[in-house]
C-alpha positions in Angstrom: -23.9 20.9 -26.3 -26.7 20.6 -23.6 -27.0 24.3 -24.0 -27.1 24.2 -27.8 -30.5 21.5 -27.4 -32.0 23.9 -24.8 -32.1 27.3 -27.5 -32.8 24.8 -30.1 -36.0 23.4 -28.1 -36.7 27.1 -27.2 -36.5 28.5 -30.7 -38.4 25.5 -31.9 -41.2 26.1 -30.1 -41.2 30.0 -30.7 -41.1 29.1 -35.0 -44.3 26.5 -34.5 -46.0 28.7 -32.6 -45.2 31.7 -35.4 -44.8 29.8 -38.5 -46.8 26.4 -37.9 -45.7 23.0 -38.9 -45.0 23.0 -42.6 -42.6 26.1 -42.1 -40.8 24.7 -39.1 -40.5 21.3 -41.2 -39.3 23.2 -44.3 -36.7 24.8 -41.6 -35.2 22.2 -40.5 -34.9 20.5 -43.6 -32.3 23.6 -44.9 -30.7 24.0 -41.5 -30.2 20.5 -40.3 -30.4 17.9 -43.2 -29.0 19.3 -46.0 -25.3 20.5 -43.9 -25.6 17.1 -42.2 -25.5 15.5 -45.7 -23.6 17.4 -47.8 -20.9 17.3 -44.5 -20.8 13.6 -44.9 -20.9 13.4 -48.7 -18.1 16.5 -48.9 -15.9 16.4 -45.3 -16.6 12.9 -43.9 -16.5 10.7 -47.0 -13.1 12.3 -47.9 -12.0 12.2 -44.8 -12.6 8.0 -44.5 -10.5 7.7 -47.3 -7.3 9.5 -46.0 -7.6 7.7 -42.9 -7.5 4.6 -44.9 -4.6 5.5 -46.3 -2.9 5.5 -42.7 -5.1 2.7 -41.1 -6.4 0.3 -43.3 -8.6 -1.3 -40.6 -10.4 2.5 -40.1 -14.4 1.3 -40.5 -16.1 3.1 -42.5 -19.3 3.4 -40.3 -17.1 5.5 -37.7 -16.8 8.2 -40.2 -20.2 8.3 -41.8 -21.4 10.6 -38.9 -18.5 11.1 -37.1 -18.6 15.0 -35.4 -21.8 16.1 -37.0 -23.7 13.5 -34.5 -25.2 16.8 -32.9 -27.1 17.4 -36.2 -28.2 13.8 -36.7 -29.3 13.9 -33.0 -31.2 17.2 -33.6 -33.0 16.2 -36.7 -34.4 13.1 -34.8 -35.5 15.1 -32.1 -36.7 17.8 -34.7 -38.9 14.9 -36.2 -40.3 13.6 -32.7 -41.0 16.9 -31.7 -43.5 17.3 -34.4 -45.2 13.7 -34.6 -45.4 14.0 -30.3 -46.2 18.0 -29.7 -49.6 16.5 -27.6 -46.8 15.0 -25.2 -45.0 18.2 -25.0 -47.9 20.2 -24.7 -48.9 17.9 -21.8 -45.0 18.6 -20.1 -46.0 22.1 -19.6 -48.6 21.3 -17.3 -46.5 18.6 -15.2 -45.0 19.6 -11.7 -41.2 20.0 -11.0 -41.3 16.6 -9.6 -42.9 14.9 -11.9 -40.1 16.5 -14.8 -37.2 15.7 -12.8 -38.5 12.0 -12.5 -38.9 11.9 -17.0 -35.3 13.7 -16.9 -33.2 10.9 -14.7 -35.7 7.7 -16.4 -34.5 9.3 -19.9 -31.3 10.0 -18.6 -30.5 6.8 -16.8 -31.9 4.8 -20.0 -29.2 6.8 -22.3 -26.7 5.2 -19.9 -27.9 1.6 -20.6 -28.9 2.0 -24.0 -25.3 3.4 -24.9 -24.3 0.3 -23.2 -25.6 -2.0 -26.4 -22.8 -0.3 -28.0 -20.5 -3.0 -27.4 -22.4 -5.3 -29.8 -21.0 -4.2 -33.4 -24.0 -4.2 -34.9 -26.3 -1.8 -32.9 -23.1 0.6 -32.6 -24.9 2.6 -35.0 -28.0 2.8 -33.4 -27.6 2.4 -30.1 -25.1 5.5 -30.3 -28.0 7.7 -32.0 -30.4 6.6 -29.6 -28.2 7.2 -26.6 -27.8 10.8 -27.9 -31.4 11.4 -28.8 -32.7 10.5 -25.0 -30.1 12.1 -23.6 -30.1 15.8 -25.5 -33.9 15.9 -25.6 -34.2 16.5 -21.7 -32.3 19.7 -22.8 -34.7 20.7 -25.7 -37.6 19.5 -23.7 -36.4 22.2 -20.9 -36.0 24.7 -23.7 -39.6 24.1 -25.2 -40.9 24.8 -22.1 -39.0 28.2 -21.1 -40.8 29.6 -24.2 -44.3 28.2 -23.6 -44.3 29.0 -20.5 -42.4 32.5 -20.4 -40.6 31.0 -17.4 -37.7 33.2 -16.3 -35.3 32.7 -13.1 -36.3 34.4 -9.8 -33.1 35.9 -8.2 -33.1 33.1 -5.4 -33.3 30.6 -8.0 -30.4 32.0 -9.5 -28.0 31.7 -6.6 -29.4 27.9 -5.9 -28.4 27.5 -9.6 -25.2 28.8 -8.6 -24.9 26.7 -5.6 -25.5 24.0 -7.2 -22.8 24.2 -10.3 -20.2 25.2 -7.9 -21.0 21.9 -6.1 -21.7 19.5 -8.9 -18.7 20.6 -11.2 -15.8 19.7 -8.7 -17.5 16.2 -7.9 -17.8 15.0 -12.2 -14.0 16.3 -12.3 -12.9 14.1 -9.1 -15.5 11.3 -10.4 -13.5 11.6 -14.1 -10.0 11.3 -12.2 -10.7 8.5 -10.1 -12.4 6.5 -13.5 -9.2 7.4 -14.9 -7.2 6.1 -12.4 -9.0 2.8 -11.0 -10.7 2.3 -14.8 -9.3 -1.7 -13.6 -10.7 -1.9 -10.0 -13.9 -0.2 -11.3 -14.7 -2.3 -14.5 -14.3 -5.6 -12.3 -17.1 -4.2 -9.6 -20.2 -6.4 -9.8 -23.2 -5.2 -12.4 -25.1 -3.5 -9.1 -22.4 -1.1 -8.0 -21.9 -0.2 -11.4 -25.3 0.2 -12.3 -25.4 2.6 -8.7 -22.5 4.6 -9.7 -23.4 5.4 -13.4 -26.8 6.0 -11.8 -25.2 8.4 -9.4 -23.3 10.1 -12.2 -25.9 10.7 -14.3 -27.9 12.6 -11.9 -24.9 15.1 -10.6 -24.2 15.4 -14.7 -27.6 16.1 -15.3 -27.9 18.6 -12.1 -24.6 20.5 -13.3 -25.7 20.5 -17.0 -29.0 21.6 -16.8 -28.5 24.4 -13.9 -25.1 25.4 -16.5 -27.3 26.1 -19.5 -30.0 28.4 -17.5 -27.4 30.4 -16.1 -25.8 30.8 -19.3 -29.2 31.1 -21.1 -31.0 33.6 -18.9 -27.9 35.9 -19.1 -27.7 36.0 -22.8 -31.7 36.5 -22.4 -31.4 39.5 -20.4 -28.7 41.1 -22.3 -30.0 45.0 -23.3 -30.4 46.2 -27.1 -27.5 48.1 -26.8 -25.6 45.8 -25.5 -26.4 43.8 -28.7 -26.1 46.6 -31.4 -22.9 47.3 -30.0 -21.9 43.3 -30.8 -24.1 42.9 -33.5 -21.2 42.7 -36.1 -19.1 40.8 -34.3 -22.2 38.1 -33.0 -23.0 38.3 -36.9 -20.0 37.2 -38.1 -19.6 34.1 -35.1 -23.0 33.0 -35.7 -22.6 32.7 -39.0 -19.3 30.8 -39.4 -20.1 29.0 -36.1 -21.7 25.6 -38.2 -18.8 26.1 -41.0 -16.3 26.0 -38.2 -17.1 23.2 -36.7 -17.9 20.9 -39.6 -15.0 21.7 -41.4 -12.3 22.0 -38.1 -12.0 18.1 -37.5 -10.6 17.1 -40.9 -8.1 20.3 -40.9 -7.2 18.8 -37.7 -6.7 15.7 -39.2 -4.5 17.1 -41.6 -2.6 19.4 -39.4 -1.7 16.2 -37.1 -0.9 13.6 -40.1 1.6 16.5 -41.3 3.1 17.6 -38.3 3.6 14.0 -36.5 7.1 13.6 -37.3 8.0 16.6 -36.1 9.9 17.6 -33.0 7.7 19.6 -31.5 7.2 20.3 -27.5 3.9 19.5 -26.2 2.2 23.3 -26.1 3.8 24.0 -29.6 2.1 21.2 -31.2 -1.5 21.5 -29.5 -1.4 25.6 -30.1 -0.2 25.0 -33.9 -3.0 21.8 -34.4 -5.9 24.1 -32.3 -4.9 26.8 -34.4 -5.3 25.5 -37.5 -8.5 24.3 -36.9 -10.2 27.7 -35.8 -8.4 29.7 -38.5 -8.6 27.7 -41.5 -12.3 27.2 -41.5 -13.1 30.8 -41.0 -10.9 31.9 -44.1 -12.8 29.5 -45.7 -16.1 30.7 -44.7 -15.0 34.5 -45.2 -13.9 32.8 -48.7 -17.1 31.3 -50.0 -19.7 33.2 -47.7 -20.8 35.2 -50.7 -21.2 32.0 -53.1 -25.0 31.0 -52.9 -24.3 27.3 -53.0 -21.9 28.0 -50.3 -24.4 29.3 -48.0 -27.1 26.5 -49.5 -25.1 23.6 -48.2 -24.6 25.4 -44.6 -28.1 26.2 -44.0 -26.6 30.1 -43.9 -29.1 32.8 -44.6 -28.6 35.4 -47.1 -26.1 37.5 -45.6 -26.0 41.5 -45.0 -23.9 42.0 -48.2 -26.4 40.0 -50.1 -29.3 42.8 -49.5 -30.3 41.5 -46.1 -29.7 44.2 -43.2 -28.0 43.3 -40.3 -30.8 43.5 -38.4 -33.4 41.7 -40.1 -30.9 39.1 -40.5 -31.6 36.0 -38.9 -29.1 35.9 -35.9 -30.3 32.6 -34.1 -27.9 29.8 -33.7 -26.7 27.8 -36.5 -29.3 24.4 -36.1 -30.7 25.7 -33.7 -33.8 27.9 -35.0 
């Protein structure tokens, strides 16, 4: 997900630079608000009252969002983005130092103000606000790629490198040992807490941010031919990608509630339940992609067989442009 903010922040600032405000507004509007409520009204809402029918306790607030936080996130940062570009214009001239100092304050601060979580009635908020500081170190980094044009030296690839291979290993010993001491740990007094969720956030922001420029510079220096060859294939991913993963939790859901009772071995039931929820939202998509109101509520472009060519097709992540 850290990934998806930084091409969101990158392609943001390519469309205001292009299109200007009102378009980028307008953009985000059909690509961000619109799925995000019609998910809730059509996926999440439904989905509240099935649970209920299981767990009469289930709160309703839990489902309002539920998986679609990233959108919710990403039209909040969309909005600040806008009302603050002086602030991000100013980011482009700060030094490396002075950007990894904003990235740990706003990172750390996600970590306390996720905290407030515990009181029921900021759950909401503090949750969204967690998200927002956290993800917008990503889209920040993403803005500034494309304003400043900034690609990776090959040395800086390899400390990248380093630096993943490094990080990765130490959050996957960290999760164990929370896993395993969660009782030692939660009884540690507020200053060694406050140290090691310090010290976690900055190897998870290290590994994060150093995993999305690798992953981002390679897709950036993949060849046109290397794309035409994919171009159906990216077309059709792209495309279903925001279908897929709104509509995969409740078939999930589903799939689990109906298969529960069942005697199934461990790798059977995951394979069947992860299945089900990759296959059954694409044959919906491939279903309903050629129904305008279909590809209204998704935020999905016209598509190739609606008189749009493949290649002026817009081809940019779901969301994220």
């Amino acid at each position: 997900m850290e990934l998806f903010f930084l091409i969101s922040g990158f392609f943001s600032a390519l469309i205001m630079e292009r299109k200007g405000t009102e378009y980028f507004l307008e953009n985000r509007r059909r690509r961000l608000f619109e799925p995000l409520l019609w998910g809730i009204l059509l996926v999440n809402v439904p989905l509240y009252f099935f649970v209920k029918t299981v767990d009469p306790n289930a709160p309703a607030s839990a489902y309002l969002v539920l998986h679609l936080w990233f959108l919710q996130s990403l039209l909040v940062i969309s909005i600040v983005y806008v009302f603050y570009m002086p602030f991000f214009r100013r980011l482009e001239r700060w030094s490396a130092g002075q950007l990894i100092v904003l990235a740990l304050v706003l990172g750390i601060g996600s970590k306390a103000v996720s905290a407030l979580g515990k009181i029921p009635d900021l759950a909401f908020l503090s949750g969204l606000a967690a998200s927002v500081m956290h993800h917008i170190i990503f889209f920040a980094v993403g803005h500034l790629l494309y304003a400043k044009k900034i690609g990776l030296p090959r040395n800086s690839k390899k400390w990248l490198l380093l630096t993943t291979l490094v990080c990765t290993p130490l959050l996957l010993a960290y999760q164990y040992l929370v896993y395993k001491y969660q009782g030692v740990l939660g009884d540690l007094p507020f200053v060694y807490k406050a140290a090691r969720h310090t010290s976690e956030q900055i190897v998870f922001l290290a590994n994060a941010i150093c995993i999305s420029l690798l992953l981002f510079d390679t897709a950036k220096s993949m060849n046109d031919s290397r794309i035409e060859k994919l171009g159906g294939s990216v077309d059709f991913v792209i495309r279903s990608a925001l279908v897929t993963y709104i509509l995969h939790y409740p078939i999930i859901g589903l799939a689990n509630h109906m298969l529960y009772d069942q005697q199934w071995e461990s790798w059977q039931y995951f394979l069947i339940i992860a299945t089900a929820g990759l296959v059954v939202p694409i044959m919906i998509y491939t279903a309903f992609k050629r129904f305008r109101l279909f590809r209204h509520m998704f935020g999905i472009k016209d598509s190739p067989e609606s008189g749009t060519s493949a290649r002026d097709a817009d081809l940019s992540l779901p969301c994220a442009r």
